[in-house]
N, C-alpha and C positions, 0 to 999 in steps of 0.2 A: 504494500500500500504506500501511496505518495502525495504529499499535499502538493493541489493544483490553485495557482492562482486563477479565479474567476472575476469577472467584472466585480461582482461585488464582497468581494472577500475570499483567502483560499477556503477550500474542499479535498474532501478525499478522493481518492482515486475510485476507491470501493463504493463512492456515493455517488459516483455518475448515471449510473442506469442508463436507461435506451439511448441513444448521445447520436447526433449528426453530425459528422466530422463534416462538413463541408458547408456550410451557411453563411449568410447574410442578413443580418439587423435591418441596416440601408446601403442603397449603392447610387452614387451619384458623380458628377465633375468636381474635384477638388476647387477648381478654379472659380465654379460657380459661386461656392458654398463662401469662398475670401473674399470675391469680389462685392458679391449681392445677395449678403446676407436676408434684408429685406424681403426678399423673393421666394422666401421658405416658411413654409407653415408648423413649425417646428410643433405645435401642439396636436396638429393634426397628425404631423407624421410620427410623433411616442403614441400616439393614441392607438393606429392604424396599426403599428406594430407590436404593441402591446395585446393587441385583440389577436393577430395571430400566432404570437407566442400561448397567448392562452389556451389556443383552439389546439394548439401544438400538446400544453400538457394535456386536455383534455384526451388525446388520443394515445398518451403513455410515453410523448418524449420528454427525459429528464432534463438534458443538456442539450444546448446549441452550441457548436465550436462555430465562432464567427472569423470569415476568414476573409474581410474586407483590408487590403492592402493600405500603405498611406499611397496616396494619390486617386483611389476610386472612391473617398467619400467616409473613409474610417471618420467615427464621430464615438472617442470613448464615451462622453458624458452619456448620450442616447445611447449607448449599450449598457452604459451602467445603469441609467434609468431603467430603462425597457425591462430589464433582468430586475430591480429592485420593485417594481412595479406588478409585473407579471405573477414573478415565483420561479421563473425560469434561471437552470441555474447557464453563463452563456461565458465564454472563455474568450478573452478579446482578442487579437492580432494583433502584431507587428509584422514589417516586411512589404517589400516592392515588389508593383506589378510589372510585364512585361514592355510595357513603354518604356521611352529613355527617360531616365530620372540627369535628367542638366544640369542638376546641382551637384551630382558627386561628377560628371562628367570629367573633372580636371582634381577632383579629390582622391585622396587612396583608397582603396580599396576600405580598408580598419577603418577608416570613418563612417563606412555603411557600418559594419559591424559595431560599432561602440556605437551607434545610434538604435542598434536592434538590441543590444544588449542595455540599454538606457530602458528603454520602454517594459523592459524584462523586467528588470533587478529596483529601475529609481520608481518608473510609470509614466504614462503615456501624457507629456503636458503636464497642466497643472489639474488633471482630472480627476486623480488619486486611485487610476485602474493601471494595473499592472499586466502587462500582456504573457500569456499563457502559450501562444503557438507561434510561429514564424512562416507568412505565407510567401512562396513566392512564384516568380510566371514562367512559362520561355514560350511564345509562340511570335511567328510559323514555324522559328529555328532559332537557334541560341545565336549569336553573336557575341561582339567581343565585351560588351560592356554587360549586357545578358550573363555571360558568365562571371564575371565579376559578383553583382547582385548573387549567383547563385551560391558562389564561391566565401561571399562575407554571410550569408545565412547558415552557411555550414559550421563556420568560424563562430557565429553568435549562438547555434545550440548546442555546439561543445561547449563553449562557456559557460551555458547557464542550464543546460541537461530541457529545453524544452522542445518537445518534437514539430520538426516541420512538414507541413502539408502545401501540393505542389499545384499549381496551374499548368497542364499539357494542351499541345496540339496532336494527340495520336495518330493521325496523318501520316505528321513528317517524325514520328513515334521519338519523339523531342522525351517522352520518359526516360530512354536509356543516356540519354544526352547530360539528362540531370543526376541519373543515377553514376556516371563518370564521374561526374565534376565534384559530387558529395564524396565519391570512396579516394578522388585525391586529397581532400582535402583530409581524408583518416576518420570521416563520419561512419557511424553504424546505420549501415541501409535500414537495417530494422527497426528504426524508430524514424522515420519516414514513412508518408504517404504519400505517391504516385496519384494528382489527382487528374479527372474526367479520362477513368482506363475505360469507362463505358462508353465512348464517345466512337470506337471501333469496333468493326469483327473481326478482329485478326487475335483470332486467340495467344497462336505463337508470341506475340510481342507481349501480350498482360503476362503470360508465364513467364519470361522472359527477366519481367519486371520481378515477378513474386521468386524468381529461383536465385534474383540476385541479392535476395532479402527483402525489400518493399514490401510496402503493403498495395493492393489497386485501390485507390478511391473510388469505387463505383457511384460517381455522386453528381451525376447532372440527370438521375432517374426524375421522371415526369414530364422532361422537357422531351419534345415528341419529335426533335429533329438534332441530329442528322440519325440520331439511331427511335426506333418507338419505345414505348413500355415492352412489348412483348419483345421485343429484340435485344432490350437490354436484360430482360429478366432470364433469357435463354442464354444470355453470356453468362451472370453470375450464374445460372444453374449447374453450366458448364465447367465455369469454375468450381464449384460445391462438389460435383463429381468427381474430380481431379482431386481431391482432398487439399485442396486449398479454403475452405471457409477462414480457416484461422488467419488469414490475410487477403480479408475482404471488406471494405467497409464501405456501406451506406450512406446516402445522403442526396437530396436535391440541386443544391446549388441557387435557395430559391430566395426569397428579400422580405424583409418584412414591409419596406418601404422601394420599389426602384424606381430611382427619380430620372431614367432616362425616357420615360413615357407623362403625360401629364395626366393620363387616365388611367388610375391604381386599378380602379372597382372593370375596367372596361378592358385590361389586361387580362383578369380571372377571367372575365367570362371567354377570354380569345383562348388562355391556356389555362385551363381548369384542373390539369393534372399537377401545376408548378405552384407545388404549397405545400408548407411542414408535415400538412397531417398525410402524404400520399403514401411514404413507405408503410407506417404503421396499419394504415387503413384498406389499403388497394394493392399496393406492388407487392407485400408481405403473401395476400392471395394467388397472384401470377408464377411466385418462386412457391409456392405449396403444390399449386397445380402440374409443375413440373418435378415434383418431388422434393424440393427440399424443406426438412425436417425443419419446425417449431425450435429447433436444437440450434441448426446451424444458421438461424433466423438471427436467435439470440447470441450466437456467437459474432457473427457479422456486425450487429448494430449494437451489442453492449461486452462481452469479450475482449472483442478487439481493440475498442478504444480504451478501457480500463488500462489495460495489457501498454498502448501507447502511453497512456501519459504515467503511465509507475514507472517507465525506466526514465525519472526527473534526473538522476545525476548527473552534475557536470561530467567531464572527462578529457 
């Protein structure tokens, strides 16, 4: 067992329950949010997200691992809210997304790093959340400053023992890309998640991932393109078969707020399947239908992330 910092204070390991590695509080333009402040309903959107956090425990999720990077819109205060408001226990981020970050552009590399390990260890601003996971991107392909970003994430959860969860383009199978650049850097692949491995058929490459130690993030389930519900529920099946559940984890990839549409309510109704409560409620049904066991359900969506976040030690 390991205490985990959450937004609103740590937790145990062993107190996580049903947990979605892969989510989002909000998601929006950083640049927006500095410029024109004014132009956000801030009441509305703790509200709106609070409401589906709720609907979320309703259906037996414990935790949200929120995995909003700095630059798409991280907002610890509204996660700490949202979580102190809800009941939901939600584990905040640090870490860059795959765009160019221009400010370290001509910085060293340890400066990304002592800023991931700040947000770790001091906390995020002056908001008093301390960040729990380290997110970060590579798509369509890594580059040179790409690796870098990937390279100071490595560096910052050896430092402070907290596991990172990744952003792929499976495509250009940009997982093994990352999975390089972490085992130079002397990281344990096993405390690594491999995210959006659901996003292909190509089983060879998720195996690929999970023989090299990863975990697959199966976690843009609901969203009905490029792969469906049933297409992605036939890959983790596949995987379950393989005897891999114990390096499998769940999760939507979905927002409680995303500000890059002005129509929250007219979104749900376009994609009905992209919402906290799908796994527990509907995709848990798809992977029964295909066999897999109540067991390795529970293994998938609460096992595994236990399992993640206990090996906290530095090293």
């Amino acid at each position: 067992m390991a205490t985990i910092q959450s937004a609103t204070g740590p937790i145990e390991s062993d107190d996580l329950g049903l947990t979605l590695m892969h989510e989002h509080v909000y998601v929006g333009w950083a640049a927006m949010l500095h410029e024109y402040p004014d132009r956000f309903d801030w009441e509305t959107i703790r509200a709106t997200a609070v409401d589906r956090l709720r609907e979320a425990a309703g259906a037996g999720v414990r935790t949200i691992v929120d995995c909003t990077p700095i630059g798409l819109g991280r907002e610890a205060t509204l996660i700490r809210d949202a979580a102190a408001e809800s009941g939901m226990q939600i584990i905040a981020p640090t870490g860059l997304y795959y765009q160019l970050p221009f400010y370290f552009s001509n910085r060293p590399t340890e400066t990304i790093a002592e800023l991931l390990v700040s947000d770790i260890v001091d906390g995020i601003g002056d908001s008093g959340v301390r960040a729990g996971v380290i997110k970060c991107a590579t798509e369509p392909e890594m580059d040179r400053m790409n690796e870098r970003v990937l390279r100071a994430s490595a560096q910052a959860h050896r430092r402070t023992g907290v596991p990172i969860v990744t952003h792929t383009y499976p495509a250009n199978r940009t997982g093994l890309d990352q999975q390089r650049v972490f085992k130079e850097e002397g990281a344990d692949l096993g405390r690594i998640v491999i995210g959006h491995s659901d996003d292909t058929d190509d089983l060879s490459y998720l195996e690929e991932i999970i023989e090299n130690g990863s975990y697959c993030g199966m976690d843009r389930i609901g969203i009905q393109a490029p792969r469906t519900s049933e297409q992605r529920a036939d890959m983790v099946a596949a995987l379950v078969e393989k005897g891999y559940a114990d390096r499998v984890t769940l999760s939507h990839d979905a927002s409680g707020w995303f500000d890059f549409t002005a129509e929250q309510e007219r979104l749900r109704e376009r994609a009905p399947t992209w919402r906290w409560t799908y796994i527990p409620e509907e995709f848990s049904v798809l992977l029964r239908e295909r066999g897999v066991s109540d067991d390795d359900i529970k293994q998938m969506t609460t096992a595994n992330p236990r399992a993640i976040f206990s090996q906290a030690d530095a090293y």
